[in-house]
RODO-2510 file (C-alpha; in nm, 4 decimals, decimal comma):
residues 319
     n   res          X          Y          Z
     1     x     0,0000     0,0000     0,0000
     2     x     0,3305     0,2342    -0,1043
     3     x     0,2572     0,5691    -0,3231
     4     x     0,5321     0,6693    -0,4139
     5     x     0,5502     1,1070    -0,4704
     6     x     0,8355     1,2815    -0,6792
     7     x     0,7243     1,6751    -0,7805
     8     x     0,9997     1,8584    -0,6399
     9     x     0,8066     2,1165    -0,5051
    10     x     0,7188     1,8626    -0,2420
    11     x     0,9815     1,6065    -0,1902
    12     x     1,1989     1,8351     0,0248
    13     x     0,9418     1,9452     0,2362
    14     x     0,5792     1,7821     0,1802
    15     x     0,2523     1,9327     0,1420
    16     x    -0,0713     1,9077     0,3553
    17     x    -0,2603     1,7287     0,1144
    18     x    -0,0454     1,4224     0,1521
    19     x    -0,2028     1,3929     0,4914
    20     x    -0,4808     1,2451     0,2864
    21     x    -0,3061     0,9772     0,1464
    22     x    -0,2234     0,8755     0,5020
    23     x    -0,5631     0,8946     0,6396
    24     x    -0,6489     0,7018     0,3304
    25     x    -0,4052     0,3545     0,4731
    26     x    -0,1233     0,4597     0,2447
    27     x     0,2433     0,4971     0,2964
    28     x     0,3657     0,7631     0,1411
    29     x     0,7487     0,7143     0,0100
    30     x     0,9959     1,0037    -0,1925
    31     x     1,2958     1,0116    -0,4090
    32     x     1,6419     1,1925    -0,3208
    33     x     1,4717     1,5115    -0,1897
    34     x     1,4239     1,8056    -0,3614
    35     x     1,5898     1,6397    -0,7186
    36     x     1,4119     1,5017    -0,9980
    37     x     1,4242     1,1316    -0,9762
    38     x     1,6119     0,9317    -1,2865
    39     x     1,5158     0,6291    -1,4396
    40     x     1,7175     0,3987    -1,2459
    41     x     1,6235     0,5557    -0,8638
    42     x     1,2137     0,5210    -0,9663
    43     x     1,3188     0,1308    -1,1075
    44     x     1,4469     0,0792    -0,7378
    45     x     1,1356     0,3142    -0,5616
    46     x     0,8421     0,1846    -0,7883
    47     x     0,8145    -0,1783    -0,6820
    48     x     0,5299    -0,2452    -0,4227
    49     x     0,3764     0,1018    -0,4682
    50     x     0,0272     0,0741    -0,6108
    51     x    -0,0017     0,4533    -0,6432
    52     x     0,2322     0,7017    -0,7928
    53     x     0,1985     1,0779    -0,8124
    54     x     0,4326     1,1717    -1,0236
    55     x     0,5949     1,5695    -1,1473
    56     x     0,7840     1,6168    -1,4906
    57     x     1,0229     1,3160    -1,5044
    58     x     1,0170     1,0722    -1,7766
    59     x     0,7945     0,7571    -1,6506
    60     x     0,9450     0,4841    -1,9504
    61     x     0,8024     0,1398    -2,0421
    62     x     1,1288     0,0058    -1,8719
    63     x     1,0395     0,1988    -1,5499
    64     x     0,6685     0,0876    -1,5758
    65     x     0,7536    -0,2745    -1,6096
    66     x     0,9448    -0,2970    -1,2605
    67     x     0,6473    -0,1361    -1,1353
    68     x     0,4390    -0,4949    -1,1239
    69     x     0,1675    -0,3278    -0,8285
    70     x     0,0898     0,0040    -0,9491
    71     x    -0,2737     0,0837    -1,0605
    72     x    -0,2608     0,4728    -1,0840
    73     x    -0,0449     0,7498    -1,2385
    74     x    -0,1581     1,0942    -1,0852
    75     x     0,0038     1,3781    -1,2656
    76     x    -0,0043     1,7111    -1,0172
    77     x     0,0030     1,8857    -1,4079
    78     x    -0,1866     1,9096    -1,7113
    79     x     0,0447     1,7105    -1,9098
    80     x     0,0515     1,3233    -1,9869
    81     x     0,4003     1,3635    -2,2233
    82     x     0,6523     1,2518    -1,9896
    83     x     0,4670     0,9340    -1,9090
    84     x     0,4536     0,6236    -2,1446
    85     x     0,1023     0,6413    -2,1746
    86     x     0,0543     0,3342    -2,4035
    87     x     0,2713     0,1268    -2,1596
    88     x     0,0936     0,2476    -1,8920
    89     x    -0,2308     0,1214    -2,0595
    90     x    -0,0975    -0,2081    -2,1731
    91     x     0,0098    -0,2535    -1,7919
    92     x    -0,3876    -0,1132    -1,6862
    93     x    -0,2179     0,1548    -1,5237
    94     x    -0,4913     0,4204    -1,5263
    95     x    -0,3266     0,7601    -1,5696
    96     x    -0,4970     1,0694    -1,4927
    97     x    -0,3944     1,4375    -1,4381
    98     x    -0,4879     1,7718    -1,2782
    99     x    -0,6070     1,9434    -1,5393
   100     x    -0,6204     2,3486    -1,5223
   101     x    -0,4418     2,3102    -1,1613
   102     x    -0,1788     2,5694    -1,3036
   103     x    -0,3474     2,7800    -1,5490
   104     x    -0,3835     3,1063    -1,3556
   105     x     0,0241     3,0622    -1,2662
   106     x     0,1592     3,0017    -1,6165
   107     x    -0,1337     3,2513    -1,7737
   108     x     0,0693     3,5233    -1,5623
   109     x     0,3984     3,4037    -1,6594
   110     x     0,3490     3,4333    -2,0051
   111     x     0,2382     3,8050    -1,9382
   112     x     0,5067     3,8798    -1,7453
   113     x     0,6924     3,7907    -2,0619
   114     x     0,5786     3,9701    -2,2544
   115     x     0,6445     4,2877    -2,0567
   116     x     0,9921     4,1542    -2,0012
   117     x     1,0104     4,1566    -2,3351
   118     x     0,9103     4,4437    -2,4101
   119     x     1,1481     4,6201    -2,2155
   120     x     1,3917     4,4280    -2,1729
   121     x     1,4082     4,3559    -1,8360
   122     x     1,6510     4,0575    -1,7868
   123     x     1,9185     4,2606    -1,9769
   124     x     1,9145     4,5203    -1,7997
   125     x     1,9174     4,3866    -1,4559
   126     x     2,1943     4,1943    -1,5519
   127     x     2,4152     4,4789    -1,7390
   128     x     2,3604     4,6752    -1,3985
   129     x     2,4806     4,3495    -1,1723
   130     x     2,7857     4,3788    -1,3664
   131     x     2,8602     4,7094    -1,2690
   132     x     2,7730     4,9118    -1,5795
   133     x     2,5186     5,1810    -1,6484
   134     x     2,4145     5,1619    -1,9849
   135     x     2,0824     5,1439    -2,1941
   136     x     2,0624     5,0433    -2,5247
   137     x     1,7825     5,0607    -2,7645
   138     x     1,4496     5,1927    -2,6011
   139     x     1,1576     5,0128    -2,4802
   140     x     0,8117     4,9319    -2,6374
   141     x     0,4820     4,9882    -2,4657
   142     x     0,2441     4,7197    -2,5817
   143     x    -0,0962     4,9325    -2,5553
   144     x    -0,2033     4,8562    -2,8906
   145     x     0,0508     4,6225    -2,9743
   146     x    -0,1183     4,2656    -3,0801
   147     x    -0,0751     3,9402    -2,8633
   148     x    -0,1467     3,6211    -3,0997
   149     x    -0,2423     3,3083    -2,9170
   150     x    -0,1907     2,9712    -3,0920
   151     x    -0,4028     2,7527    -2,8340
   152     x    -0,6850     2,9317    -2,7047
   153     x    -0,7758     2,6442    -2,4008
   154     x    -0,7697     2,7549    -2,0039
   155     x    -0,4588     2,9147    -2,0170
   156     x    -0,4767     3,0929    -2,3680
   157     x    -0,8043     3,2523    -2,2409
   158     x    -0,6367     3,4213    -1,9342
   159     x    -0,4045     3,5631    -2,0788
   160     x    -0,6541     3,6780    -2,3233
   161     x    -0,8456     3,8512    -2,0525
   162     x    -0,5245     3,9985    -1,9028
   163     x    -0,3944     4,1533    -2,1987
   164     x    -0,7133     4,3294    -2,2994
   165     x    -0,7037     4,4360    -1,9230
   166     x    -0,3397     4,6011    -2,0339
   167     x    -0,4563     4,7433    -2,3862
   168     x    -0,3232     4,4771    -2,6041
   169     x    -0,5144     4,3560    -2,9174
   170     x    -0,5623     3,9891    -2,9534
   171     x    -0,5807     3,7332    -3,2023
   172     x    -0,6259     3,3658    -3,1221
   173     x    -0,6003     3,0688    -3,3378
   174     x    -0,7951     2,7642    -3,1791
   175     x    -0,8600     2,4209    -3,3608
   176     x    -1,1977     2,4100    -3,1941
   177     x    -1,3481     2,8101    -3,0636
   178     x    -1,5634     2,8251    -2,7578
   179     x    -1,8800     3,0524    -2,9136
   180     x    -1,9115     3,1307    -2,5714
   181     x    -1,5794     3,2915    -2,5008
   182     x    -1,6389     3,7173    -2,5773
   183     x    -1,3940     3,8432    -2,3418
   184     x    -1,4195     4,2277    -2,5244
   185     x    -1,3760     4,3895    -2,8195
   186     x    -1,0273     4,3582    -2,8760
   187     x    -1,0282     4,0074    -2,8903
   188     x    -1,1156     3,7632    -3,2181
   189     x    -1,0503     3,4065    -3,3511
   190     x    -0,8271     3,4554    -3,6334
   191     x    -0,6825     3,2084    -3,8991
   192     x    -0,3584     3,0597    -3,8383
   193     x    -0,1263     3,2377    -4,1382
   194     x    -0,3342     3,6137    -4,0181
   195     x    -0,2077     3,5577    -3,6440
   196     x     0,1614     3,4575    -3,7385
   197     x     0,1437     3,7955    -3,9632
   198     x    -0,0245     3,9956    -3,7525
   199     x     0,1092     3,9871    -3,4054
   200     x     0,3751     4,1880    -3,2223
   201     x     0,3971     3,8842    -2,9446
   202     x     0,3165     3,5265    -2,9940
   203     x     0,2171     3,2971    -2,6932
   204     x     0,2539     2,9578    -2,7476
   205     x    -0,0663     2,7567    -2,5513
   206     x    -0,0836     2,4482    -2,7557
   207     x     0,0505     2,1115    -2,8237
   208     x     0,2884     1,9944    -3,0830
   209     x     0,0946     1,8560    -3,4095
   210     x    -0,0574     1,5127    -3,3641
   211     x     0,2211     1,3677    -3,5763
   212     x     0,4831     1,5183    -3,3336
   213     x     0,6199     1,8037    -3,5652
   214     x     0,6414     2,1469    -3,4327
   215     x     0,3325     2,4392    -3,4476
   216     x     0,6522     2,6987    -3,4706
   217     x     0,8546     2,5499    -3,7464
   218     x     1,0588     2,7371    -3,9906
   219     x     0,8031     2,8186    -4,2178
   220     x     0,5658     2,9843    -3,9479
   221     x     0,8602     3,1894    -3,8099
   222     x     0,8940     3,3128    -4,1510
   223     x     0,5690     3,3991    -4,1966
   224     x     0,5962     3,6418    -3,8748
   225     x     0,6239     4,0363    -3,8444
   226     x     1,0148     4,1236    -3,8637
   227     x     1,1247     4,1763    -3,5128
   228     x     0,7911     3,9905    -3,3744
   229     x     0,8402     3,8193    -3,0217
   230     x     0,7722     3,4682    -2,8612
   231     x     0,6836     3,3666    -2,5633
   232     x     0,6698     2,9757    -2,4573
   233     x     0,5341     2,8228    -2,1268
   234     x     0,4058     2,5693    -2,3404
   235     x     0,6332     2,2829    -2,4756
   236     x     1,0011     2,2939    -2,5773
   237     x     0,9101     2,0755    -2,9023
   238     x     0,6066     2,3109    -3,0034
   239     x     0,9230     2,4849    -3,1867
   240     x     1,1717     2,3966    -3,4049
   241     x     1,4733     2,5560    -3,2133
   242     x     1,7211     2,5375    -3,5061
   243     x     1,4604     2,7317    -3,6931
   244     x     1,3999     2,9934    -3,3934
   245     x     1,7208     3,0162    -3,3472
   246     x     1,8316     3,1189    -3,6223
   247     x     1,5267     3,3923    -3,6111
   248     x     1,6801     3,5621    -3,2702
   249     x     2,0508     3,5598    -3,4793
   250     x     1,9042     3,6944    -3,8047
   251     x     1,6452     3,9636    -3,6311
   252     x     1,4168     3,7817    -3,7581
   253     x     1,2762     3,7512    -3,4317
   254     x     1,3081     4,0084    -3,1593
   255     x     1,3093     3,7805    -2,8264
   256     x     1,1995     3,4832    -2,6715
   257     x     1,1247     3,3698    -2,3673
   258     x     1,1258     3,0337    -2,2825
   259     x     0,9809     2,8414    -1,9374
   260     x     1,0195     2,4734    -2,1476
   261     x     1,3166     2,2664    -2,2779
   262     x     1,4256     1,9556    -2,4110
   263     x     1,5631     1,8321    -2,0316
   264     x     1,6248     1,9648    -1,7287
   265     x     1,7997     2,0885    -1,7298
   266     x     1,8759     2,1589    -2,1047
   267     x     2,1004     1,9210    -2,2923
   268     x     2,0969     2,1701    -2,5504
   269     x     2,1765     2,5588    -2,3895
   270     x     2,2591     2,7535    -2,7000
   271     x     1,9036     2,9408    -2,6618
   272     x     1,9012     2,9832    -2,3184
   273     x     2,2592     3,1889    -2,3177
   274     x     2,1329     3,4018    -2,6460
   275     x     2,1257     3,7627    -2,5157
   276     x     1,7798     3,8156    -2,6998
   277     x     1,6202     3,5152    -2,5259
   278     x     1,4552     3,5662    -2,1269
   279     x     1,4764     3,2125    -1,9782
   280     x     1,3015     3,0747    -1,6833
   281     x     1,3580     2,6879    -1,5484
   282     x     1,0117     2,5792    -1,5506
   283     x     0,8489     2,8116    -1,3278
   284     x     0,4929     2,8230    -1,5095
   285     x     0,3133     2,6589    -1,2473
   286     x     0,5566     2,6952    -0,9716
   287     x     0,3432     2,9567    -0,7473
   288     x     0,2408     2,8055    -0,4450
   289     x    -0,1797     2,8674    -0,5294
   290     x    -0,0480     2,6293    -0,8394
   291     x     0,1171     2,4073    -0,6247
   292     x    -0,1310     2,3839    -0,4040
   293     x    -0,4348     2,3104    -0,6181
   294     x    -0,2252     2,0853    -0,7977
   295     x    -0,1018     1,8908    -0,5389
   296     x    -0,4894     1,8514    -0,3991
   297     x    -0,5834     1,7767    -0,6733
   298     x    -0,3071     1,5200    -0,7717
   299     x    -0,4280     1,3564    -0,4060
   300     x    -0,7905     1,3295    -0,5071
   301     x    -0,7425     1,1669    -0,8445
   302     x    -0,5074     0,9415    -0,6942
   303     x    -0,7285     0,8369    -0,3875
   304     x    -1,0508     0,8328    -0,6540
   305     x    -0,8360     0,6181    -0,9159
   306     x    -0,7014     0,4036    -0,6424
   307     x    -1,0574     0,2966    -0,5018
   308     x    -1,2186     0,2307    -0,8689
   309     x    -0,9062     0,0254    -0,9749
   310     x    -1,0131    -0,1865    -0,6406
   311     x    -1,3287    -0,1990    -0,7244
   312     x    -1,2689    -0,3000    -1,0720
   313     x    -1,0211    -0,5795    -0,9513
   314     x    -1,2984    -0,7187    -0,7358
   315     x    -1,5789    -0,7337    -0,9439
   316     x    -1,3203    -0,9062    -1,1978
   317     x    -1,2375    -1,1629    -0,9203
   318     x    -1,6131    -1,2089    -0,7827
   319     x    -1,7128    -1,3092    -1,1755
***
């Protein structure tokens, strides 16, 4: 009756809702504190734990086939990408996740971006940490500049709301429009070429394409306003980075900031250290409101998916 409970935000110190799982009959069991666990520590943790509430790590077939107990995967995010969700299933692993837990805290990351962005924060701080007063090109106010959102979901529609709320214009591309969602007159569904052309900032809310390409290739970037910038709190592989990359070099693109990589950390650091790119390490949902709904969340799928699995296994047994 092990769960075994690896988001970092709570191995080094816990979190109230774990009390739950406790109440519940369960023993609750971490990795190396405060460090994301690797494949070989959650092969060694995973046996005998019927339960696992899992954070960003990679959950592999080889992982899931030392885990010969578990029942439920409980992601404390939205995501399902890092975890083998076809082994899982071939293993009747039910995995769910906490979906929206961490909207509102990535929603104002990705503004905060874009004001970064805008004038250029990062830069600055840093040019003054290194002893030197100087300012280079000016600012850009973004009253009446326009936001596109590609992914128009939970998170794409607060920071819809929020930039209206600071003057911006928005465009939104969205495979499937809510006819309900009129957040003011600044905002419209647009096609997918007219928001790439049209918008001062891009904010990446969506998933790679079902076949695994990027949304952001080469072509797209093209297609964008000279100087345009990106922000990502999305997924690392919703762009092509060779293509962005190239983009911040050529002035193509004006600045990025990114919250998502390959890894973490990065195998691959050539954006991060690019003096037009603003880089965070995955801080989207890291507020503790996020953490906390996540986390309670996490528990209550967990506990839910835990009992129907049981009840499942003994209707199965009683036939």
């Amino acid at each position: 009756m092990k769960i075994l409970v690896t988001p970092r935000s709570v191995t080094r110190s816990g979190h109230p809702s774990l009390q739950r799982l406790e109440q519940a009959g369960y023993r609750v069991v971490f990795p190396t504190p405060g460090e994301q666990p690797g494949e070989n520590e959650l092969r060694t943790l995973l046996p005998g734990c019927v339960g696992y509430l899992a954070g960003v790590e990679p959950v592999t077939a080889a992982v899931l086939e030392e885990a010969s107990d578990l029942r439920v995967i409980s992601r404390n995010g939205t995501g399902t990408d890092t975890v083998d969700v076809e082994a899982a299933r071939e293993r009747g692993i039910l995995v769910v996740r906490a979906e929206g837990a961490n909207a509102r805290g990535v929603a104002e990351l990705a503004i905060s971006q874009i004001l970064g962005l805008a004038r250029s924060c990062a830069s600055s701080d840093a040019t003054l940490k290194a002893g030197l007063w100087k300012r280079t090109s000016p600012g850009i106010e973004i009253e009446g500049r326009t936001l596109g959102i590609l992914g128009c979901g939970r998170i794409g529609k607060l920071v819809t709301r929020m930039a209206l709320g600071l003057g911006m214009r928005v465009l939104a591309f969205e495979q499937f429009p809510d006819p309900e969602f009129h957040p003011g007159a600044g905002f419209r569904y647009a096609g997918w070429e007219e928001v790439l052309a049209e918008s001062d900032f891009l904010s990446l809310h969506c998933p790679p394409r079902p076949d695994g390409t990027p949304v952001l290739n080469r072509e797209a970037v093209g297609k964008m306003r000279q100087g345009a910038r990106v922000v990502n709190t999305a997924r690392y592989d919703v762009m092509e980075a060779e293509a962005v990359l190239e983009a911040l070099e050529s002035g193509q693109l004006g600045g990025l900031a990114l919250d998502v990589f390959d890894s973490e950390p990065p195998a691959d650091w050539r954006l991060v250290k690019h003096p037009r790119v603003v880089a965070t390490p995955h801080t989207g949902g890291y507020t503790q409101e996020s953490i906390d709904r996540a986390m309670s969340q996490a528990v209550d799928n967990l506990i839910a998916g835990l009992r129907s699995t049981e009840c499942s296994g003994m209707e199965r047994r009683s036939a």
